[in-house]
C-alpha positions in Angstrom: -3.1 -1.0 -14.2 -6.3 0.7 -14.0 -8.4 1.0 -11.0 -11.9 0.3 -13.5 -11.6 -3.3 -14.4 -12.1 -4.0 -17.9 -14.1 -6.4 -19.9 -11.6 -9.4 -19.6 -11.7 -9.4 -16.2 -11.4 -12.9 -15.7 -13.8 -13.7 -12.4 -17.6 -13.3 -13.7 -18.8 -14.3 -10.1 -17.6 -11.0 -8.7 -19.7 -8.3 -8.8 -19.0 -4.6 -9.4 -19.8 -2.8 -6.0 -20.7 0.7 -6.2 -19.4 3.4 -3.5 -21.6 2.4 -0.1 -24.6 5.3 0.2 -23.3 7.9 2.0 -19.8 6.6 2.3 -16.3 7.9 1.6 -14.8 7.5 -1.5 -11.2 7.5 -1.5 -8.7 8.3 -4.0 -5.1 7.5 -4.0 -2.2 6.5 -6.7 -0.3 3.9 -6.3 3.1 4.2 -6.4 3.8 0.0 -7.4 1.6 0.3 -10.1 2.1 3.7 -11.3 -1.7 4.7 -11.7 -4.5 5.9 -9.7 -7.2 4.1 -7.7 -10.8 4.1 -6.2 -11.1 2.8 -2.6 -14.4 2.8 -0.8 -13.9 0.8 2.5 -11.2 2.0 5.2 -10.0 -1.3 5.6 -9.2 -0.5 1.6 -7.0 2.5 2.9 -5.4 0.6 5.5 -4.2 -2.4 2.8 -2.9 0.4 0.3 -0.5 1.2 2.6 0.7 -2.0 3.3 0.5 -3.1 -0.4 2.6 -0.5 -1.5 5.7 -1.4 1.0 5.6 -4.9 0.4 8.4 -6.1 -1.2 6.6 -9.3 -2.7 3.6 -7.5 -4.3 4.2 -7.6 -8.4 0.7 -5.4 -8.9 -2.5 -5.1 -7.1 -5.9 -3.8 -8.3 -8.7 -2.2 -6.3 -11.2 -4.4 -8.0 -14.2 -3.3 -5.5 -16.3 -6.3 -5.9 -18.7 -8.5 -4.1 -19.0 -12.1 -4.3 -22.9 -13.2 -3.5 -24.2 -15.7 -1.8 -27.6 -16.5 -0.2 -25.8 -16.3 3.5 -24.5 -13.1 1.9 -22.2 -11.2 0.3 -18.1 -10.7 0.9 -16.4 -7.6 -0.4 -13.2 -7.9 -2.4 -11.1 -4.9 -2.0 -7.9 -6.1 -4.2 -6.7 -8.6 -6.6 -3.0 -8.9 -5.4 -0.2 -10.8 -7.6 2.7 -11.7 -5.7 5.6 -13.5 -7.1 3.9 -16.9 -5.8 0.6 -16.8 -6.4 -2.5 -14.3 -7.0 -4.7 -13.4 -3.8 -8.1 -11.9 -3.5 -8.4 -9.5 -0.5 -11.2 -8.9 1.5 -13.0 -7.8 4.4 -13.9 -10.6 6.8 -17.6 -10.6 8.3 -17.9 -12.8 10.7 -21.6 -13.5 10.1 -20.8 -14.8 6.8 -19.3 -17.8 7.0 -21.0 -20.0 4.7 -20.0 -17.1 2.0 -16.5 -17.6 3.1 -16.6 -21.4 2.7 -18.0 -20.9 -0.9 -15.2 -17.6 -1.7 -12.9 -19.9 -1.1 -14.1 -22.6 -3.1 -14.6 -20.2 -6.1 -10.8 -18.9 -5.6 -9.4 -22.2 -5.5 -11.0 -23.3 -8.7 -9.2 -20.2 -10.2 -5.9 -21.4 -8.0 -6.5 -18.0 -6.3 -5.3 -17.0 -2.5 -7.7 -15.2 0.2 -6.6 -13.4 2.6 -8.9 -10.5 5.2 -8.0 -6.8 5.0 -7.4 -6.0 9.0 -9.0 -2.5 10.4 -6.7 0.4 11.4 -8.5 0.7 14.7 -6.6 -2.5 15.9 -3.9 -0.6 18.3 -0.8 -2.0 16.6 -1.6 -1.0 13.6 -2.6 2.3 14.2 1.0 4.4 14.0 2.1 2.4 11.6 -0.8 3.4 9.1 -0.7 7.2 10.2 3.3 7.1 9.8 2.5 5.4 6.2 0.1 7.5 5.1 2.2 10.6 6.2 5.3 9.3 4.0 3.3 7.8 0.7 1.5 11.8 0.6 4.9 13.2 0.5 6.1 10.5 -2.3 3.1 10.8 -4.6 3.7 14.6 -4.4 7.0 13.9 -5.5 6.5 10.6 -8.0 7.6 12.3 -11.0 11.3 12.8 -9.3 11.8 9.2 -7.8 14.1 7.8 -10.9 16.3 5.1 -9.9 19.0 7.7 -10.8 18.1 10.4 -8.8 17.9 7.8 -6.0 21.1 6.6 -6.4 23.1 9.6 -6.3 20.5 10.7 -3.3 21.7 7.8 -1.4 25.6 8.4 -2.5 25.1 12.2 -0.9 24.5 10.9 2.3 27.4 11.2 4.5 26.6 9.4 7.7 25.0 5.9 8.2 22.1 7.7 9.8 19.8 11.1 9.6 17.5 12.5 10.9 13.8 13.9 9.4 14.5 17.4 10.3 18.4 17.4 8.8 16.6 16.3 5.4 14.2 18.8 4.8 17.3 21.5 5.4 19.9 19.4 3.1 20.8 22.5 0.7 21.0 21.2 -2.4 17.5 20.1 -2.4 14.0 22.1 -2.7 11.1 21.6 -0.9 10.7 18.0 0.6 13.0 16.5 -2.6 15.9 15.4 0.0 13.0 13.6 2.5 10.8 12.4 -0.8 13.8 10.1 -2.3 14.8 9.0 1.7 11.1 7.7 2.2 11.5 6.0 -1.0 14.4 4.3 -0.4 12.5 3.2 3.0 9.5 1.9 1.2 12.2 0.0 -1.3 13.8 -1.3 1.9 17.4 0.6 1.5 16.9 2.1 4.4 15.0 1.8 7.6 12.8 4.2 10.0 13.1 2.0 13.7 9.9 2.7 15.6 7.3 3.5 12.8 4.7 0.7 14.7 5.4 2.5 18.3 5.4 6.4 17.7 4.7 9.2 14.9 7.1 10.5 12.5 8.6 13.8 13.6 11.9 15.6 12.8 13.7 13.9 15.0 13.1 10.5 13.8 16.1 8.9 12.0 16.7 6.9 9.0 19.2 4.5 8.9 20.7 3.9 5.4 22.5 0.0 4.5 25.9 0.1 3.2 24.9 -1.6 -0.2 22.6 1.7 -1.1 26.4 3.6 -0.9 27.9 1.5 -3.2 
Protein backbone atom coordinates (compact mmCIF):
# COMPACT_ATOMS: atom_id res chain seq x y z
CA UNK A 1 0.00 0.00 0.00
CA UNK A 2 1.57 3.25 -0.79
CA UNK A 3 1.80 6.09 1.42
CA UNK A 4 0.93 8.65 -2.01
CA UNK A 5 -2.71 7.96 -2.72
CA UNK A 6 -3.42 7.34 -6.22
CA UNK A 7 -5.88 8.62 -8.69
CA UNK A 8 -8.79 6.11 -7.60
CA UNK A 9 -8.82 7.23 -4.44
CA UNK A 10 -12.21 6.89 -3.82
CA UNK A 11 -13.16 10.13 -1.30
CA UNK A 12 -12.96 13.37 -3.68
CA UNK A 13 -14.06 15.53 -0.64
CA UNK A 14 -10.66 14.98 1.04
CA UNK A 15 -8.10 17.08 0.31
CA UNK A 16 -4.35 16.49 -0.11
CA UNK A 17 -2.66 18.27 2.86
CA UNK A 18 0.80 19.29 2.41
CA UNK A 19 3.53 19.02 5.34
CA UNK A 20 2.46 22.00 7.91
CA UNK A 21 5.21 25.12 7.27
CA UNK A 22 7.88 24.52 9.38
CA UNK A 23 6.68 21.19 10.74
CA UNK A 24 8.22 17.74 11.08
CA UNK A 25 7.91 15.35 8.52
CA UNK A 26 8.09 11.91 9.64
CA UNK A 27 8.96 8.88 7.90
CA UNK A 28 8.44 5.40 8.98
CA UNK A 29 7.54 1.77 7.33
CA UNK A 30 5.04 -0.09 8.31
CA UNK A 31 5.49 -3.36 9.20
CA UNK A 32 1.34 -4.49 8.44
CA UNK A 33 1.54 -3.16 5.25
CA UNK A 34 4.99 -3.86 4.20
CA UNK A 35 5.81 -0.26 2.71
CA UNK A 36 6.85 3.08 3.73
CA UNK A 37 4.95 6.10 4.93
CA UNK A 38 4.71 10.05 5.29
CA UNK A 39 3.38 11.25 8.69
CA UNK A 40 3.17 14.99 9.34
CA UNK A 41 1.21 15.31 12.70
CA UNK A 42 2.59 13.64 16.05
CA UNK A 43 -0.68 12.40 16.83
CA UNK A 44 0.18 10.49 13.22
CA UNK A 45 3.26 9.01 15.13
CA UNK A 46 1.48 8.08 18.05
CA UNK A 47 -1.46 6.07 15.93
CA UNK A 48 1.44 4.25 13.89
CA UNK A 49 2.33 2.63 16.73
CA UNK A 50 -0.83 1.49 17.85
CA UNK A 51 -1.92 0.54 14.27
CA UNK A 52 0.82 -1.66 13.83
CA UNK A 53 0.00 -3.86 17.07
CA UNK A 54 -3.50 -4.15 16.55
CA UNK A 55 -4.55 -7.36 15.85
CA UNK A 56 -7.82 -6.23 13.95
CA UNK A 57 -6.18 -3.82 11.47
CA UNK A 58 -6.22 -5.58 7.79
CA UNK A 59 -4.20 -2.21 6.23
CA UNK A 60 -4.05 1.35 6.97
CA UNK A 61 -2.92 4.33 4.80
CA UNK A 62 -1.47 7.62 5.91
CA UNK A 63 -3.77 9.43 3.52
CA UNK A 64 -2.83 13.13 5.02
CA UNK A 65 -5.93 14.83 4.09
CA UNK A 66 -8.26 17.53 5.05
CA UNK A 67 -11.89 17.59 4.90
CA UNK A 68 -13.22 21.47 4.48
CA UNK A 69 -15.72 23.11 5.79
CA UNK A 70 -16.79 26.72 6.29
CA UNK A 71 -16.43 26.16 10.38
CA UNK A 72 -13.20 24.63 9.19
CA UNK A 73 -11.19 22.05 8.31
CA UNK A 74 -10.47 18.33 10.06
CA UNK A 75 -7.27 16.50 9.29
CA UNK A 76 -7.41 12.77 8.39
CA UNK A 77 -4.27 11.11 9.34
CA UNK A 78 -5.31 7.27 8.13
CA UNK A 79 -7.78 5.36 6.28
CA UNK A 80 -7.91 2.15 8.47
CA UNK A 81 -9.66 -1.31 7.29
CA UNK A 82 -10.39 -3.49 9.95
CA UNK A 83 -12.03 -6.77 9.49
CA UNK A 84 -15.49 -4.96 10.27
CA UNK A 85 -15.59 -1.94 8.71
CA UNK A 86 -13.24 0.94 7.11
CA UNK A 87 -12.51 4.02 9.61
CA UNK A 88 -11.15 7.41 8.84
CA UNK A 89 -8.79 8.70 11.57
CA UNK A 90 -8.29 12.04 12.65
CA UNK A 91 -7.28 14.59 14.86
CA UNK A 92 -10.22 16.09 16.95
CA UNK A 93 -10.37 20.02 17.28
CA UNK A 94 -12.61 20.89 19.50
CA UNK A 95 -13.45 24.22 17.82
CA UNK A 96 -14.68 22.46 15.00
CA UNK A 97 -17.68 20.91 15.59
CA UNK A 98 -19.97 21.75 12.92
CA UNK A 99 -16.99 20.08 10.61
CA UNK A 100 -17.27 17.11 12.73
CA UNK A 101 -21.04 16.84 12.33
CA UNK A 102 -20.65 17.16 8.54
CA UNK A 103 -17.24 14.45 8.47
CA UNK A 104 -19.40 12.27 9.78
CA UNK A 105 -22.15 12.77 7.59
CA UNK A 106 -19.72 12.42 4.51
CA UNK A 107 -18.28 8.98 6.08
CA UNK A 108 -21.51 7.58 6.65
CA UNK A 109 -22.61 8.11 3.13
CA UNK A 110 -19.47 6.07 2.19
CA UNK A 111 -20.45 3.51 5.25
CA UNK A 112 -17.14 4.75 6.75
CA UNK A 113 -16.14 4.80 10.64
CA UNK A 114 -14.46 7.95 12.49
CA UNK A 115 -12.54 7.70 15.09
CA UNK A 116 -9.86 10.83 16.90
CA UNK A 117 -6.08 10.05 16.98
CA UNK A 118 -5.23 10.75 20.95
CA UNK A 119 -1.82 12.87 21.76
CA UNK A 120 1.15 11.13 23.28
CA UNK A 121 1.35 13.80 26.00
CA UNK A 122 -1.71 12.16 27.76
CA UNK A 123 0.24 10.40 30.80
CA UNK A 124 -1.00 6.89 30.10
CA UNK A 125 0.03 6.84 26.92
CA UNK A 126 3.22 8.14 27.16
CA UNK A 127 5.56 4.74 28.03
CA UNK A 128 3.63 2.85 26.13
CA UNK A 129 4.48 4.95 22.85
CA UNK A 130 8.30 5.37 23.84
CA UNK A 131 8.38 1.44 24.63
CA UNK A 132 6.61 1.04 21.07
CA UNK A 133 8.65 3.09 19.25
CA UNK A 134 11.86 1.55 20.89
CA UNK A 135 10.70 -2.10 19.75
CA UNK A 136 9.13 -1.24 16.03
CA UNK A 137 13.02 0.65 15.29
CA UNK A 138 14.57 -2.58 16.22
CA UNK A 139 11.97 -4.68 13.96
CA UNK A 140 12.15 -2.40 10.84
CA UNK A 141 15.92 -2.74 11.11
CA UNK A 142 15.39 -6.30 11.09
CA UNK A 143 12.13 -6.69 8.59
CA UNK A 144 13.91 -8.59 6.02
CA UNK A 145 14.57 -11.57 8.78
CA UNK A 146 10.97 -11.80 10.38
CA UNK A 147 9.75 -14.92 8.06
CA UNK A 148 7.15 -16.91 9.68
CA UNK A 149 9.84 -19.56 9.63
CA UNK A 150 12.48 -18.01 11.19
CA UNK A 151 9.86 -17.18 13.91
CA UNK A 152 8.88 -20.38 14.46
CA UNK A 153 11.92 -22.06 15.10
CA UNK A 154 12.88 -18.71 17.17
CA UNK A 155 10.04 -19.42 19.41
CA UNK A 156 10.87 -23.43 19.54
CA UNK A 157 14.66 -22.25 20.80
CA UNK A 158 13.26 -20.85 23.69
CA UNK A 159 13.69 -22.92 26.73
CA UNK A 160 11.87 -21.27 29.54
CA UNK A 161 8.27 -19.82 29.61
CA UNK A 162 9.92 -16.51 30.23
CA UNK A 163 13.24 -14.17 29.31
CA UNK A 164 14.54 -11.55 29.89
CA UNK A 165 15.71 -8.34 27.35
CA UNK A 166 19.24 -8.61 28.33
CA UNK A 167 19.47 -12.82 28.05
CA UNK A 168 18.28 -12.12 24.33
CA UNK A 169 20.68 -9.92 22.98
CA UNK A 170 23.49 -12.53 24.49
CA UNK A 171 21.52 -15.75 23.05
CA UNK A 172 24.64 -17.22 21.02
CA UNK A 173 23.41 -18.39 18.11
CA UNK A 174 22.14 -15.12 17.08
CA UNK A 175 23.93 -11.74 15.72
CA UNK A 176 23.28 -8.44 16.60
CA UNK A 177 19.69 -7.78 17.91
CA UNK A 178 18.33 -11.00 15.59
CA UNK A 179 17.30 -13.04 18.97
CA UNK A 180 15.37 -9.65 20.47
CA UNK A 181 14.10 -8.61 16.75
CA UNK A 182 12.00 -12.06 16.23
CA UNK A 183 10.92 -11.82 20.33
CA UNK A 184 9.38 -8.20 19.70
CA UNK A 185 7.75 -9.65 16.78
CA UNK A 186 6.15 -12.36 18.27
CA UNK A 187 5.00 -9.57 20.93
CA UNK A 188 3.54 -7.31 18.35
CA UNK A 189 1.77 -10.74 16.84
CA UNK A 190 0.59 -11.37 20.30
CA UNK A 191 2.66 -14.80 21.02
CA UNK A 192 4.12 -13.41 23.60
CA UNK A 193 3.68 -10.63 26.06
CA UNK A 194 5.96 -7.71 27.73
CA UNK A 195 3.75 -7.02 31.39
CA UNK A 196 4.26 -3.37 32.22
CA UNK A 197 5.01 -1.71 28.80
CA UNK A 198 2.01 1.24 29.81
CA UNK A 199 3.84 1.69 33.45
CA UNK A 200 7.79 1.69 32.89
CA UNK A 201 10.52 1.71 29.92
CA UNK A 202 11.99 -1.21 28.35
CA UNK A 203 15.28 -2.15 29.80
CA UNK A 204 17.27 -5.45 29.96
CA UNK A 205 15.65 -6.65 32.62
CA UNK A 206 12.27 -6.62 31.36
CA UNK A 207 10.79 -10.03 30.58
CA UNK A 208 8.81 -11.60 27.89
CA UNK A 209 6.57 -14.12 28.50
CA UNK A 210 6.14 -16.66 25.67
CA UNK A 211 2.28 -18.79 25.31
CA UNK A 212 2.55 -22.39 25.14
CA UNK A 213 0.83 -22.58 21.60
CA UNK A 214 4.03 -20.51 20.07
CA UNK A 215 6.15 -23.92 21.35
CA UNK A 216 4.08 -26.12 19.61
Amino acid sequence: MSDVPNSSFPYPALREAERPKGGHLYRVFSLTNHAPMKLFHREQLLAWTMLEFDPTVVSFEAINRWFDHVSGAIYIGYYVRYMEYDCFMYIPNPAHVEALKSLEKYAKSFNVRLSPMLSEKIPQNDTLFWNRMSILSVLVSARDKLSSRNLAQFARSIENCEVAVGELEQMPNYVDQEALAYAFELVRKGHFSISGLNDELLQKSSVLRVAKSVKR
